[in-house]
ROTIDO-35019 format. One record per residue: residue in one letter; x, y, z of N, C-alpha, C in turn. Coordinates in pm, 1 decimal, m for minus. Each point is the difference from the previous one (the first is absolute). Layout:
! ROTIDO-35019
   rest        n.u        n.v        n.w       ca.u       ca.v       ca.w        c.u        c.v        c.w
      a          X          Y          Z          X          Y          Z          X          Y          Z
...
***
This chain:
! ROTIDO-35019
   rest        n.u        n.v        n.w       ca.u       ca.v       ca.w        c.u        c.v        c.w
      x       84.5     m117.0        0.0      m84.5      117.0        0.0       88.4      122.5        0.0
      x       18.6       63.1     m132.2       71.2      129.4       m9.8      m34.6       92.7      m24.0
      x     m152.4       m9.3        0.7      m61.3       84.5      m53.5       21.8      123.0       85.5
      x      m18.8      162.6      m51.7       43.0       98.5      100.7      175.8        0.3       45.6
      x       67.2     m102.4      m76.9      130.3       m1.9       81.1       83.3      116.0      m85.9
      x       94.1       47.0       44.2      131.9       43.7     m132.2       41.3      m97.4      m26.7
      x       18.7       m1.8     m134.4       95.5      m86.2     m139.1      124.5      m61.3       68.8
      x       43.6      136.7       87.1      149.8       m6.7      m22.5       29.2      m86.6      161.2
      x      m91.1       19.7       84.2       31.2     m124.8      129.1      m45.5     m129.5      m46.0
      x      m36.1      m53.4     m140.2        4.9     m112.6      m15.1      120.5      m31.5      m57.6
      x       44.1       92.4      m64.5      158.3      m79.8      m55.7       80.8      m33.3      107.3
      x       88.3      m88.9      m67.8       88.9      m15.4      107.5      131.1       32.3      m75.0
      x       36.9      147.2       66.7      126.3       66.0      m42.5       69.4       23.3      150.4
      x       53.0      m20.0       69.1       48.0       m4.2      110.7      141.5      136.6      m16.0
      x       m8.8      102.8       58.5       51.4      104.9       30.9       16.6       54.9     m160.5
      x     m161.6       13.8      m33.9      m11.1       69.4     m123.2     m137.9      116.7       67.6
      x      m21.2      148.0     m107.6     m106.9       78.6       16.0     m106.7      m38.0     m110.4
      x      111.2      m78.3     m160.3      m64.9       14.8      m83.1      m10.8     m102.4      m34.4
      x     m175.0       15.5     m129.5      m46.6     m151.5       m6.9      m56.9      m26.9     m119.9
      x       79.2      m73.5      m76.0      m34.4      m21.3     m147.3     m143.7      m36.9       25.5
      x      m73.5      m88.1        1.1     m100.8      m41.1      m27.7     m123.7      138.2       14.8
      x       49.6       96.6      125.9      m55.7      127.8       23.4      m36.5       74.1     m118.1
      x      163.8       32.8      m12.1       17.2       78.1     m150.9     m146.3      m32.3     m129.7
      x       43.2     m128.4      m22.0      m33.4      m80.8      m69.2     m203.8       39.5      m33.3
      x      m18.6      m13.1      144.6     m195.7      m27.9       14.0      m23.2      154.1      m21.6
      x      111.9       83.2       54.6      m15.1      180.8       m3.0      m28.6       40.0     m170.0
      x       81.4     m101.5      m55.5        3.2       95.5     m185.9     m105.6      m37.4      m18.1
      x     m114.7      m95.5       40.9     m164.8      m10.1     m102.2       59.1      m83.4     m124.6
      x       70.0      m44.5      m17.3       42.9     m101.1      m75.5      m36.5     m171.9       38.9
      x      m89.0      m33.7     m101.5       14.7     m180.1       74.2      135.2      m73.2      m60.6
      x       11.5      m80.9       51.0       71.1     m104.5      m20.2       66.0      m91.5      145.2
      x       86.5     m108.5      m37.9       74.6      m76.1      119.8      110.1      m25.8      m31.2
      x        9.6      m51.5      124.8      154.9      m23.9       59.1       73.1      m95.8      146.0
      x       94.5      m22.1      m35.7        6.0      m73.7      167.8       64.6       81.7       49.1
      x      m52.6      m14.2      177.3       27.2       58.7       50.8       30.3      m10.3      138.0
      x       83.1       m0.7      131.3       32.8      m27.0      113.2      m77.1       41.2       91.7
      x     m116.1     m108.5       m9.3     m125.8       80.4      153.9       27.0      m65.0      122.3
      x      m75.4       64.9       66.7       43.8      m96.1      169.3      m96.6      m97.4      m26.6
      x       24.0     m136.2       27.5     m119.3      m54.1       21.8      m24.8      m68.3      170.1
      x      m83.3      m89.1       14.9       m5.1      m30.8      118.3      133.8       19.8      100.4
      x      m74.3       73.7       97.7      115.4      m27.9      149.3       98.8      127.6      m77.0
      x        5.6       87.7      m97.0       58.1       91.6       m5.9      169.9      m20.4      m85.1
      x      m16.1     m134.9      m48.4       71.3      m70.4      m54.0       11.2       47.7     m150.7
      x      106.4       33.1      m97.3       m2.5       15.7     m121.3      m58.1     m128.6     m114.8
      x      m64.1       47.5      m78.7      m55.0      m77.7      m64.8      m45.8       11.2     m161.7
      x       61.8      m39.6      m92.9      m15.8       42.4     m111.2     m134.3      m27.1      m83.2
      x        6.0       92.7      m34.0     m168.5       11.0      m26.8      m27.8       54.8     m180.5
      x      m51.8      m36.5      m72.0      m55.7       67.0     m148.4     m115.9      134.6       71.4
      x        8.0      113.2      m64.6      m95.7       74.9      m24.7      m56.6       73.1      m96.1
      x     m157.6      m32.9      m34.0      m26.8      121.5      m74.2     m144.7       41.1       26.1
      x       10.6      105.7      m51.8        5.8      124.8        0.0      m88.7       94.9      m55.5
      x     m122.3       58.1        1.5      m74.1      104.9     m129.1      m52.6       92.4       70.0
      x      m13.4      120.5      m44.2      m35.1      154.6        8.4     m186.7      m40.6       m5.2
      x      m88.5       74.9       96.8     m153.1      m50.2      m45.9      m17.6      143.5      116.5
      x     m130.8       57.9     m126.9      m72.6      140.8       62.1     m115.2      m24.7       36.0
      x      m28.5       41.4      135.2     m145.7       12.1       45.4      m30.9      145.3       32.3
      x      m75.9       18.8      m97.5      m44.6      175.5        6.1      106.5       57.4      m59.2
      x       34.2       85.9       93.6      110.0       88.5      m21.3      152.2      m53.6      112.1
      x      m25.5      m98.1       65.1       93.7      m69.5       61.4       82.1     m122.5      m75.4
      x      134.6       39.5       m3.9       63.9     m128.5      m65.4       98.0      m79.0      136.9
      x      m55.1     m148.1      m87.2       64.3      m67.6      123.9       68.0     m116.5     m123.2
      x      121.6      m73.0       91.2       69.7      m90.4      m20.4      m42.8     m149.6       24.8
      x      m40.8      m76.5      m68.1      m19.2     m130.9       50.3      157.0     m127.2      m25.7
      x      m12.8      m69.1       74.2      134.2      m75.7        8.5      m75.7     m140.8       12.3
      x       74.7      m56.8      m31.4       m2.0     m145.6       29.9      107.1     m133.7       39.7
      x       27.0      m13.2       90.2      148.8      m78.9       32.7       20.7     m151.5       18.1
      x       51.4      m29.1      m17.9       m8.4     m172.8        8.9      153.4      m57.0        1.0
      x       m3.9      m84.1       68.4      153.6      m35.4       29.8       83.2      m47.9     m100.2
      x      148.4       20.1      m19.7       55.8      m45.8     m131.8      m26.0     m122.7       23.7
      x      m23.1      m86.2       47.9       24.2     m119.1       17.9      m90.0     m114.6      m44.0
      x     m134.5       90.4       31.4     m129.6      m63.8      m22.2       11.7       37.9     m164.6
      x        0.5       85.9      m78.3       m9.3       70.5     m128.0      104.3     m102.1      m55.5
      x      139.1      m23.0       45.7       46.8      m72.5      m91.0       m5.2     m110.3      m19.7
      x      m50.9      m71.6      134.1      m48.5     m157.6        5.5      m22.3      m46.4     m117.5
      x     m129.8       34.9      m63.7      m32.7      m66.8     m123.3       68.8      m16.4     m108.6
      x       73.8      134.0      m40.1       89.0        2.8     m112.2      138.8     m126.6       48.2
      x       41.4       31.4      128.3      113.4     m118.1        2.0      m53.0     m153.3      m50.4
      x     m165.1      m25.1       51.9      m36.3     m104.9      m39.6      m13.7      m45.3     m116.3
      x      m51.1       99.1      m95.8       23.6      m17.7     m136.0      105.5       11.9      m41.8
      x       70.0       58.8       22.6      173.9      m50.8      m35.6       30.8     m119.8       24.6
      x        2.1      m48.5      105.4       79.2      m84.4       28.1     m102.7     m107.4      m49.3
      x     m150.5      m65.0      m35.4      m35.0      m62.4     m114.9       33.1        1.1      m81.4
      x       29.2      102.4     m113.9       36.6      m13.1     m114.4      151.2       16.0        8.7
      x      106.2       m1.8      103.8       96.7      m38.8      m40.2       14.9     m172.9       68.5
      x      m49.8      m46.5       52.2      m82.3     m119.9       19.9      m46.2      m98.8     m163.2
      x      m53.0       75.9      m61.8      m92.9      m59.3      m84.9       80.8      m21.9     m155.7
      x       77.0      105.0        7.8      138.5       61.8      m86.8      107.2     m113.4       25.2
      x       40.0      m23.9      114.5      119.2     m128.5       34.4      m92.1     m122.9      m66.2
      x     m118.8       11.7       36.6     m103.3     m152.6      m14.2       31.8        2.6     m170.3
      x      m23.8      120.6      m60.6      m23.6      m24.2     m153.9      107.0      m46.2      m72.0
      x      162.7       72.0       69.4      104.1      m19.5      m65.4      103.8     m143.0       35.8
      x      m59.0      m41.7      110.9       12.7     m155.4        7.5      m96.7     m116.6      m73.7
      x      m87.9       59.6      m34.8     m103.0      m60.7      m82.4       60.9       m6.1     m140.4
      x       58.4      115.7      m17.5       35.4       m1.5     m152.8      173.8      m65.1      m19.5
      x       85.0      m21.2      126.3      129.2      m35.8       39.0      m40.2     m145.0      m26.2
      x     m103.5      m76.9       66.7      m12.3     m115.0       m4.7      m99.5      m42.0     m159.2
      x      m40.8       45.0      m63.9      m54.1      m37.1     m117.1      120.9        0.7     m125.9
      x       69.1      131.4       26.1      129.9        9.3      m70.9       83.6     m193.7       33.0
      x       29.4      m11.6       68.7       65.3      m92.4      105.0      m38.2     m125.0      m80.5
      x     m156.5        0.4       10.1        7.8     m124.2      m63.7      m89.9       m1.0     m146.8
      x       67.5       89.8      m73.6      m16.5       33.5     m148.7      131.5      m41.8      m39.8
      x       92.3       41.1       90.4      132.9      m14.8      m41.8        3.4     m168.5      m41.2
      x      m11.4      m58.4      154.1       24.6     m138.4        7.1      m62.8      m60.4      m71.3
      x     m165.9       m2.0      m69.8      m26.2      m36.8      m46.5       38.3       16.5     m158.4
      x       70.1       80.5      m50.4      113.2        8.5     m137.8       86.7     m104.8       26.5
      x       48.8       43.7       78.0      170.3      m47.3       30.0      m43.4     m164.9      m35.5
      x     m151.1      m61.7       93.2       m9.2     m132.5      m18.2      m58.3      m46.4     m167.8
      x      m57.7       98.6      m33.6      m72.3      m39.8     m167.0      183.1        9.4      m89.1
      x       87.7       93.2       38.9      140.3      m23.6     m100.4       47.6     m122.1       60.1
      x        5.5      m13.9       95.5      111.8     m136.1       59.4      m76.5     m134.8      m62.6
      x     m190.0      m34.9       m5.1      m53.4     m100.3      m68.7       13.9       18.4     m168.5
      x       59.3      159.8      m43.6      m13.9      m46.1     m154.8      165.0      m39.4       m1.9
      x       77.6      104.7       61.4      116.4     m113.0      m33.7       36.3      m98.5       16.5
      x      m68.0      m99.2      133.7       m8.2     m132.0      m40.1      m61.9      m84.5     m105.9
      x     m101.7       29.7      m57.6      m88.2       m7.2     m109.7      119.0      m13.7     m110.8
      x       95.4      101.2       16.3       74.2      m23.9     m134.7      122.4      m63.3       m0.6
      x       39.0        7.5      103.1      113.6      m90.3       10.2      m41.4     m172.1        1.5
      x     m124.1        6.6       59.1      m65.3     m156.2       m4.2       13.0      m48.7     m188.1
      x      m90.5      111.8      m81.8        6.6      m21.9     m123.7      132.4       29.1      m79.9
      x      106.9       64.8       55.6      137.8      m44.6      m76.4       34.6     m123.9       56.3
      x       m8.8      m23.4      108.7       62.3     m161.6       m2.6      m87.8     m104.4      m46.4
      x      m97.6       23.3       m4.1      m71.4      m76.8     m131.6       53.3      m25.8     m115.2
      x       19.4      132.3       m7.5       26.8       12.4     m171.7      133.1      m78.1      m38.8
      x       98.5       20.6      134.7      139.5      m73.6      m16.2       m2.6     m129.7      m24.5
      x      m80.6      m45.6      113.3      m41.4     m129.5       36.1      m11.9      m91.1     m166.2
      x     m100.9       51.2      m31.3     m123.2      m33.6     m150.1      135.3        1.6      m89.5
      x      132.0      144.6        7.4       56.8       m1.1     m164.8      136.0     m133.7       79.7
      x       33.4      m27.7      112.7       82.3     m107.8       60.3       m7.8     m169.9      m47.7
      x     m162.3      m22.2       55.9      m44.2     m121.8      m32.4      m11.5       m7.5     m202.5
      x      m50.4      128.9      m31.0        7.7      m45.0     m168.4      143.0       m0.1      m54.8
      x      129.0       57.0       41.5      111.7        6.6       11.9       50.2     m143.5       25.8
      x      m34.3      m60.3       89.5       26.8     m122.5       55.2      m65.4     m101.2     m123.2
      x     m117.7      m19.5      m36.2      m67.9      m86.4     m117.8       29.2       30.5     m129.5
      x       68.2      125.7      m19.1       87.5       m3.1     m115.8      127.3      m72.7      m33.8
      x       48.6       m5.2      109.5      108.2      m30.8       14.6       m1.3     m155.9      m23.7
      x      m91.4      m69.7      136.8       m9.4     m107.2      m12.7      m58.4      m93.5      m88.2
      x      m81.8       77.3     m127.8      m76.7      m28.6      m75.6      151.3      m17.5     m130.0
      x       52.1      102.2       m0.2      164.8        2.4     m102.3      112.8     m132.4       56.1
      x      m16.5       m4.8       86.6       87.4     m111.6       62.2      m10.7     m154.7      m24.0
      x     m155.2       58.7       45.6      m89.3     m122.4      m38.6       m3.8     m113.0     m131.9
      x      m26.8      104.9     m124.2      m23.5      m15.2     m118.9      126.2      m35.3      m93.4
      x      117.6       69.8       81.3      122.6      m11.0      m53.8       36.2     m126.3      m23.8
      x       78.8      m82.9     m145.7       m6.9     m130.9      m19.1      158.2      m29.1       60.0
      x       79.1      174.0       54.5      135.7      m42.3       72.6      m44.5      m13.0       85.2
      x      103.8     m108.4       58.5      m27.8      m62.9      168.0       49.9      147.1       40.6
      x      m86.2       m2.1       88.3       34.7       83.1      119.5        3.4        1.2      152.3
      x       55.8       63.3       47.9      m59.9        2.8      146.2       56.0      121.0       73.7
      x      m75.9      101.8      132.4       14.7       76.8       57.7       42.9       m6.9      118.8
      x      136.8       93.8       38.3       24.6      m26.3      139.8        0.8      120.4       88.9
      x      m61.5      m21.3      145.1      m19.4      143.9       90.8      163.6       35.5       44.0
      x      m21.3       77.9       47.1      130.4       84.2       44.9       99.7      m69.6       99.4
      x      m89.4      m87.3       73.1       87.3     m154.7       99.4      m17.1      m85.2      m92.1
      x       m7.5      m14.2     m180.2       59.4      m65.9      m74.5      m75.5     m132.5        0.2
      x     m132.8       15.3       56.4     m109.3     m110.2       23.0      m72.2      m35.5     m143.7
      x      m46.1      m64.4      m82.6      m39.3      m46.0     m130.4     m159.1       51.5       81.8
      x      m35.6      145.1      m89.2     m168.6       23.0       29.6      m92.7      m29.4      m62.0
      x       86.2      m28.7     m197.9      m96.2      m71.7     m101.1       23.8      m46.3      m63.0
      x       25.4     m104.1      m92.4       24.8      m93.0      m75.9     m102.1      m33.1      m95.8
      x       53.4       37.9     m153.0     m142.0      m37.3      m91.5       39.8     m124.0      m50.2
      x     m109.0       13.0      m73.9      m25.5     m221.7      m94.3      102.0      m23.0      m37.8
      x       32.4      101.4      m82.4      123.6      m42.2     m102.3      106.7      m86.2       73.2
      x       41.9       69.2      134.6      101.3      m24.2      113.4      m40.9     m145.7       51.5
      x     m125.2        8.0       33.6      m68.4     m136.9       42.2       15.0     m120.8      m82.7
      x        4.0       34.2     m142.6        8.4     m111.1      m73.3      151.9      m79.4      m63.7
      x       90.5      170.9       22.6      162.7      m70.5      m29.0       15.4      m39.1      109.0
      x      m63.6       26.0      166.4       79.0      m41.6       91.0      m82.1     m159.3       70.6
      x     m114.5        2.4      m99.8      m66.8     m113.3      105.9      m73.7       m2.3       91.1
***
């Protein structure tokens, strides 16, 4: 209840005469500001105020309105700190989708290059064995005796011809 009070015994300027917020309600100017009021028990207490010029008759008076910084900023900290809340939530959301976009490449290249290395050794495989039945098919057919030996000098093939000079 300040009503009837001076401006300037609510600030709390301690071995001051003068009082911004005074100044301030004196020019007939609205607007706000924070400002150092006493609050309970005579205690400093930071406070938002504002402020507007309003005529009754030929009397102009000041209306104020005060509310603690604390209460005023409550909400805004709360919405901050949601959406920087919600902001970490989104960019781990998008850290972990990245994450496994990646992995899931990395695993579609690693199954096609097995895919192809499976089908070159195919392909080796397929030109080896016809490599091999050429061979043995020439060996075969050949009316010189022949015969093949491995590298420990083991007899690996022997055609007819061979079979028939040797018995």
């Amino acid at each position: 209840a300040a009503i009837g009070r001076d401006v300037g015994s609510l600030e709390f300027r301690p071995g001051s005469d003068s009082s911004p917020l005074r100044d301030v309600l004196l020019a007939g100017k609205e607007g706000c500001g924070e400002y150092r009021l006493q609050g309970e028990k005579g205690r400093p207490e930071r406070s938002i105020v504002a402020y507007a010029p309003i005529r009754f008759a030929a009397e102009a008076w000041t209306i104020a309105v005060v509310t603690p910084y604390d209460s005023a900023t409550a909400l805004v900290r709360k919405i901050f700190l949601n959406i920087m809340i919600g902001a970490a939530g989104l960019i781990l959301a998008v850290i972990v989708a990245a994450v496994a976009i990646v992995y899931a490449g990395r695993r579609r290249i690693r199954a096609h290059e097995a895919r192809e290395r499976l089908r070159e050794r195919e392909k080796w495989q397929e030109r080896l064995v016809r490599e091999k039945k050429t061979i043995e098919g020439i060996i075969e057919g050949s009316p010189i005796p022949t015969f093949v030996l491995d590298r420990d000098h083991k007899i690996i093939l022997w055609n007819r011809a061979c079979t028939e000079l040797t018995g």
